[in-house]
C-alpha positions in Angstrom: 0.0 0.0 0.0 1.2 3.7 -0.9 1.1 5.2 2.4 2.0 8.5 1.4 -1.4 8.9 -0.3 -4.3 9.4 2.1 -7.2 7.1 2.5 -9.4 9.5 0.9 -6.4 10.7 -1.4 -6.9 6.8 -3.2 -10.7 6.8 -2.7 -11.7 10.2 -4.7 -9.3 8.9 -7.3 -11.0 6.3 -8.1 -13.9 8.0 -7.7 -13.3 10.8 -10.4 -12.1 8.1 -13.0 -15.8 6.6 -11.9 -17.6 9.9 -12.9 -15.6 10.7 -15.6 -16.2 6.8 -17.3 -20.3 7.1 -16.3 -20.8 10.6 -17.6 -20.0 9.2 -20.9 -23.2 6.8 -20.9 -25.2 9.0 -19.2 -28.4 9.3 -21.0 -31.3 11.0 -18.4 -32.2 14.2 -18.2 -31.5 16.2 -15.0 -34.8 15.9 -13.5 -34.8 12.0 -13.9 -31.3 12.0 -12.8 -31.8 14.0 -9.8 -35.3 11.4 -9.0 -32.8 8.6 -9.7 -29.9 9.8 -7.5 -31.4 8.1 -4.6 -32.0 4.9 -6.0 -29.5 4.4 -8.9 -26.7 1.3 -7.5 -23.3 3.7 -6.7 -21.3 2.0 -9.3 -24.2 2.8 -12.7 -23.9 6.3 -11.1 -22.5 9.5 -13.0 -22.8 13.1 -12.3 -23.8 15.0 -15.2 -21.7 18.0 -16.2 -24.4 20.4 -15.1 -23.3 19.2 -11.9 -19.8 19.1 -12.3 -16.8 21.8 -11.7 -13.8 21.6 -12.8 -11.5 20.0 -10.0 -8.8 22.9 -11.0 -11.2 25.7 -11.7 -13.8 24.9 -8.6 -14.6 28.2 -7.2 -13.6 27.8 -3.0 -15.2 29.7 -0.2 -13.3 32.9 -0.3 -13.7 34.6 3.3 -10.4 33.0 4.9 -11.2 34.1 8.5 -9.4 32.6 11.4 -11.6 29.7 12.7 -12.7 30.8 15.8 -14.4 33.9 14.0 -16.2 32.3 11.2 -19.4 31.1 12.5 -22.4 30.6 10.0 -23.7 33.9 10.3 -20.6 35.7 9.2 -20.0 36.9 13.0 -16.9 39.7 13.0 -13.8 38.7 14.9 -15.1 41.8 17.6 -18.2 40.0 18.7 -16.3 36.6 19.8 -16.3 37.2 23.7 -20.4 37.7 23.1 -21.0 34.8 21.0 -19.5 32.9 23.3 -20.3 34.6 26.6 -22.9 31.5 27.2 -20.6 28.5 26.4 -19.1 26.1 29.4 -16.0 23.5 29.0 -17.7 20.4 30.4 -17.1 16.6 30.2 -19.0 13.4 30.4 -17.5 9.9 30.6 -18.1 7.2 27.6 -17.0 4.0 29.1 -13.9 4.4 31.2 -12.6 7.5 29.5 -13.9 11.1 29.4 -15.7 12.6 26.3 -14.4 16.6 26.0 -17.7 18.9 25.4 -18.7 22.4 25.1 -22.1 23.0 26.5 -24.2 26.2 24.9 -26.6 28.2 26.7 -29.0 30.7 26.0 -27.9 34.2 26.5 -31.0 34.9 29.5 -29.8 31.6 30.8 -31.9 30.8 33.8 -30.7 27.6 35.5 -33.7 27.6 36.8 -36.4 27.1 34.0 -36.0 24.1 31.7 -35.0 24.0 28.5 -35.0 21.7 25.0 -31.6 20.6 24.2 -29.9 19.9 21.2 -26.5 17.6 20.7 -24.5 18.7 17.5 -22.2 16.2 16.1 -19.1 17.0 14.5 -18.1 15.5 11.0 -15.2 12.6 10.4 -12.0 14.6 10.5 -13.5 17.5 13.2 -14.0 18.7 16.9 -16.1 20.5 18.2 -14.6 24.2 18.1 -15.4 23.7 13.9 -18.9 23.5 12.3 -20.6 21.8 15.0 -19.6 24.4 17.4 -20.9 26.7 15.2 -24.3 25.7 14.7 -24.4 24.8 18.4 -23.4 28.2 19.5 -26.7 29.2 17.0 -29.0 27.0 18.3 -28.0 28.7 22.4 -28.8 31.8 21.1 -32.4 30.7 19.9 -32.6 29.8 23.4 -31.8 25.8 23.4 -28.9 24.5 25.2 -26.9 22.6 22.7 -23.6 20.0 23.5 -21.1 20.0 20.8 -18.3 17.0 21.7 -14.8 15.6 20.6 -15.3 12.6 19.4 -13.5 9.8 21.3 -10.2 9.1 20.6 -10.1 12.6 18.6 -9.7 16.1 19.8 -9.9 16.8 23.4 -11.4 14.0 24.1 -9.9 11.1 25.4 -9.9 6.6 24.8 -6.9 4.9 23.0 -5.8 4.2 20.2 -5.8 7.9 19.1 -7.3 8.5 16.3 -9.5 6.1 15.7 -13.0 6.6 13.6 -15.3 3.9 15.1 -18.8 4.6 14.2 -20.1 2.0 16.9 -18.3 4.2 19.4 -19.4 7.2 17.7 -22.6 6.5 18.1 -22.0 5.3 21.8 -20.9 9.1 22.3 -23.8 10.1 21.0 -25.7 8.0 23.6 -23.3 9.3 26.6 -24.2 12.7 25.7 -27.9 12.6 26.1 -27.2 10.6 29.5 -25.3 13.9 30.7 -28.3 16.0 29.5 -30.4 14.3 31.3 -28.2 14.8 34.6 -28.6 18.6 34.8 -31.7 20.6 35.9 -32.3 22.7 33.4 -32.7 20.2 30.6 -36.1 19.2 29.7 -35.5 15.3 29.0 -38.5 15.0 27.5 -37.1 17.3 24.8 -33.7 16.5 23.5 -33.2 16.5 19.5 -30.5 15.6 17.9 -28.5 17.2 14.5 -25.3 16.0 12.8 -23.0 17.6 10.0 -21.4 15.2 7.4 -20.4 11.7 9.0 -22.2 13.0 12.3 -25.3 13.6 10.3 -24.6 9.7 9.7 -24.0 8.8 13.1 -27.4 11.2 14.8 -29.5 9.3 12.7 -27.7 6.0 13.7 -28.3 6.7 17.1 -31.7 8.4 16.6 -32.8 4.5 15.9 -32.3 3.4 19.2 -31.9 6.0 21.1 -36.0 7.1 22.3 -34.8 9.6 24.4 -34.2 11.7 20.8 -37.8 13.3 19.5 -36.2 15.4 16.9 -33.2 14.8 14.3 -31.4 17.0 11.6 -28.5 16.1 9.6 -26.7 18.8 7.6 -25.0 17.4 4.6 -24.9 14.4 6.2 -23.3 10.8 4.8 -23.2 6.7 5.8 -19.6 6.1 6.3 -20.5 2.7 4.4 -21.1 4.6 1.2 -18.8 7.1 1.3 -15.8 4.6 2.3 -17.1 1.2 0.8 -17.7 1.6 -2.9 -13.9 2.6 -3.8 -12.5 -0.8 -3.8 -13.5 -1.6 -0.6 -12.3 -5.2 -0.5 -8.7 -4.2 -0.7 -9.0 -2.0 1.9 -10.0 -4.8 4.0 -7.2 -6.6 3.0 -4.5 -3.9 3.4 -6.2 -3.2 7.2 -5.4 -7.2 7.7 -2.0 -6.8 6.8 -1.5 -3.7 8.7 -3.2 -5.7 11.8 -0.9 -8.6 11.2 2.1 -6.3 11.1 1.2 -4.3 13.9 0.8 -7.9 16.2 4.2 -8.8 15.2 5.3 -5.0 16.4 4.8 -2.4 13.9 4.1 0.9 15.0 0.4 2.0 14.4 -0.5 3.3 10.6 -1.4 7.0 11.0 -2.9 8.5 7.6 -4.3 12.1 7.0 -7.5 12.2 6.2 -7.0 14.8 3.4 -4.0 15.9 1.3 -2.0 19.2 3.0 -3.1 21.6 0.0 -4.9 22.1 -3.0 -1.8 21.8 -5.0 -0.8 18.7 -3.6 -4.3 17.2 -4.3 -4.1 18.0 -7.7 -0.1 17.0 -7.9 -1.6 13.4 -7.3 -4.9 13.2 -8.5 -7.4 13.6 -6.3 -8.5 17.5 -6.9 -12.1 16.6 -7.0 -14.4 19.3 -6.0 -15.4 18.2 -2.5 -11.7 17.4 -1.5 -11.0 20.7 -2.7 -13.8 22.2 -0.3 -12.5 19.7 2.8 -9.2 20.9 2.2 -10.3 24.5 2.2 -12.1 24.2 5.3 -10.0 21.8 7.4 -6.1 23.0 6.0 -6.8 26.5 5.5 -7.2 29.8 8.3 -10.8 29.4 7.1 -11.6 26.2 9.7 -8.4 25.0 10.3 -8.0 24.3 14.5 -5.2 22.7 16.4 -6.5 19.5 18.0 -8.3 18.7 14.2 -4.3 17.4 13.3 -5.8 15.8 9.8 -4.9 12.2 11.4 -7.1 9.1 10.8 -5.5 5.4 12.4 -5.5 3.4 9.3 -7.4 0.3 10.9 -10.5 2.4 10.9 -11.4 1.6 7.6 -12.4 -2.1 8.5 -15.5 -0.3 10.6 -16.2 2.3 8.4 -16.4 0.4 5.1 -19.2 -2.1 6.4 -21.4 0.6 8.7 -24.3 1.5 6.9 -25.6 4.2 9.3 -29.1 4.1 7.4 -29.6 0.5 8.2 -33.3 -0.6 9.7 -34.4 3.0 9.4 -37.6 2.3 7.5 -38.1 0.4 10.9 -36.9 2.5 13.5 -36.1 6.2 12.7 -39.7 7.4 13.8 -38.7 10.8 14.8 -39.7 14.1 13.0 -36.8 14.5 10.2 -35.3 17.4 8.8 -32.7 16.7 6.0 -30.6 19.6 4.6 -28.4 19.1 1.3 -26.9 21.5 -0.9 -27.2 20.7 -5.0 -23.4 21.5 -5.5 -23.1 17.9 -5.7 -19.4 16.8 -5.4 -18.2 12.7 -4.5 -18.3 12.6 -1.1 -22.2 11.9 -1.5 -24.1 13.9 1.0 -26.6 15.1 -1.5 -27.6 11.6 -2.5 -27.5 10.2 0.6 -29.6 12.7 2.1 -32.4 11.5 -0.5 -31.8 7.6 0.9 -31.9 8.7 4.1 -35.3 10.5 3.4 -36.7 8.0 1.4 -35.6 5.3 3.8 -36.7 6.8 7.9 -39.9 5.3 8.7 -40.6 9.1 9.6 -44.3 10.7 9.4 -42.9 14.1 9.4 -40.0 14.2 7.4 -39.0 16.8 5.4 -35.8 17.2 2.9 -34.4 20.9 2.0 -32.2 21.7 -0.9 -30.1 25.1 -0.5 -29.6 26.0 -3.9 -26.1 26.7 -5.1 -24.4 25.3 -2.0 -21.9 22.9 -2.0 -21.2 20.2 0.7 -18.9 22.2 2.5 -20.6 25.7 1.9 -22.5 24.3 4.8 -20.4 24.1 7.2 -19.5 27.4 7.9 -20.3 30.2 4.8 -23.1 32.9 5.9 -25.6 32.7 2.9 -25.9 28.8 3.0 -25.9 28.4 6.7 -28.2 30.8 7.4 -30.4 29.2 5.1 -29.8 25.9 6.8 -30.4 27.5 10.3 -33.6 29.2 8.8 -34.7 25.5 8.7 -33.3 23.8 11.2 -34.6 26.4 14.3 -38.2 26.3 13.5 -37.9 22.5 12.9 -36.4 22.1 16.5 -38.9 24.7 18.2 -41.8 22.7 16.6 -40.9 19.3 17.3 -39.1 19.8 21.2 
């Protein structure tokens, strides 16, 4: 295996050969192809060119601001200490290790009245001081106390091996996080919701089928790691994991890979300048999102869980909850547009509902005013309704 390449380096390779072969074949119209999206099989699937950017030419967010500054209604560097001025450094324990949160509170907190509460999931890659934080920090100041947490292993937060993606323990954070809700006063427990960016939009609705304590979920952009990791070659990733394993019980250090290539130029130096990757790099290696403890490291042996966890799984059974899907129609190959149409198709969900912000791309919704504002124009009145 070329370890110099990222995972995701390999997979969007292969996945912009993929468009590039299935574009050529592709027949429907862009109403049928956009009915189809959610039902075509992954590999008959190409984006048509009305879709497409040009991986060098894609037009990137251009408001570089330092991260702690760019929250997703454009708030200026000189308002930080009052966006904030609500916002506690709190922990909760997952097992036998403890989970690193930020806990959000209205600005006329009153410990005590009670209060809906919302827990914000960060994406694969993240913490909690990024996109999560910054819808979290939005949702407090429409007057809902909302958790945003490092993931364990990741960030802040603590668990060995560093890390590591597991989307069963992901989702067991998830679960850990609504117990500590429940522990303080001046949560209502009989209105927690539950919203998730990218993989975490994956992971909420994961947990949202189990987890009854959860009467509202949102996912923003969100994806099923089985998707997005499995349909590149998956079965030599499996393999390569084995080795590694093998090697590592014979004692080799751990495989540490970055999740993304260090810069635009050196995506497109090897080959993977798609247009998400260029957005994930833009966001996560850039002034624009960048933060210290999101170090752009993934342990290689994560791939084994993430390949095979289909976070949609049973939810025609079990995801009951009101629904609120948000998807931008910048579609790129990471998948979150598509997805959110299986997801919506899929919950078992009465009142379920899927918005499309025009013009936004996948990471446009992470953090740019004019798409997230849109996305929060949804999401407040969707969480005020159903909490």
């Amino acid at each position: 295996m070329d370890t110099t390449k990222s995972v995701l380096e390999t997979f969007y390779t292969r996945w912009i050969l993929n468009f590039k072969r299935n574009i050529r074949d592709m027949k429907n119209s862009r109403r049928t192809f956009i009915r189809n999206l959610a039902i075509l099989p992954l590999a008959s699937l190409g984006i048509p060119k009305v879709f497409m950017t040009s991986c060098i030419s894609a037009k990137q967010p251009s408001n570089p601001h330092n991260p702690i500054v760019n929250h997703p209604d454009g708030t200026k560097t000189q308002n930080l200490n009052h966006y904030y001025k609500q916002m506690q450094k709190v922990s909760f324990n997952n097992r036998d290790w403890k989970v690193a949160a930020d806990i959000h509170l209205p600005m006329d907190f009153d410990p005590n009245k009670k209060y809906a509460a919302i827990v914000c999931v960060h994406p694969g890659s993240s913490v909690k001081e990024q996109t999560a934080g910054r819808y979290a920090a939005r949702m407090a100041q429409n007057g809902f106390v909302a958790l945003a947490f490092d993931a364990s292993f990741q960030g802040e937060s603590g668990g060995e091996p560093r890390y590591l993606e597991d989307p069963a323990t992901r989702v067991e954070d998830i679960r850990c996080a609504i117990d500590y809700l429940t522990t303080l006063e001046y949560v209502d427990e009989a209105r927690i919701g539950l919203m998730g960016i990218c993989a975490g939009g994956g992971y909420a609705a994961n947990a949202a089928l189990t987890e009854r304590r959860v009467k509202a979920v949102a996912t923003v952009v969100g994806t099923s790691a089985s998707r997005a990791f499995g349909e590149s070659d998956a079965i030599s990733t499996l393999e390569a994991v084995g080795k590694q394993r093998t090697a590592q019980a014979r004692g080799a250090s751990a495989m540490i890979v970055p999740w993304t290539p260090a810069s635009a130029k050196d995506a497109q130096e090897k080959g993977s300048a798609e247009f998400d990757m260029l957005g994930a790099i833009d966001y996560y290696r850039t002034p624009r999102g960048a933060y210290p403890t999101a170090n752009n490291k993934l342990l290689f042996n994560s791939m084994s869980a993430l390949v095979v966890f289909d976070a949609y799984h049973l939810a025609e059974r079990y995801l009951t909850q009101p629904l609120l899907i948000i998807v931008g129609d910048q579609v790129g190959a990471f998948g979150s547009y598509r997805d959110g149409f299986t997801l919506f198709n899929k919950a078992a969900s009465i009142n379920k509902k899927i918005h499309v912000v025009k013009g936004a791309s996948h990471y446009d919704l992470y953090d740019q005013p004019e798409a997230t504002v849109e996305a929060l124009k949804k999401l407040i009145p969707f969480f005020q309704k159903n909490l």
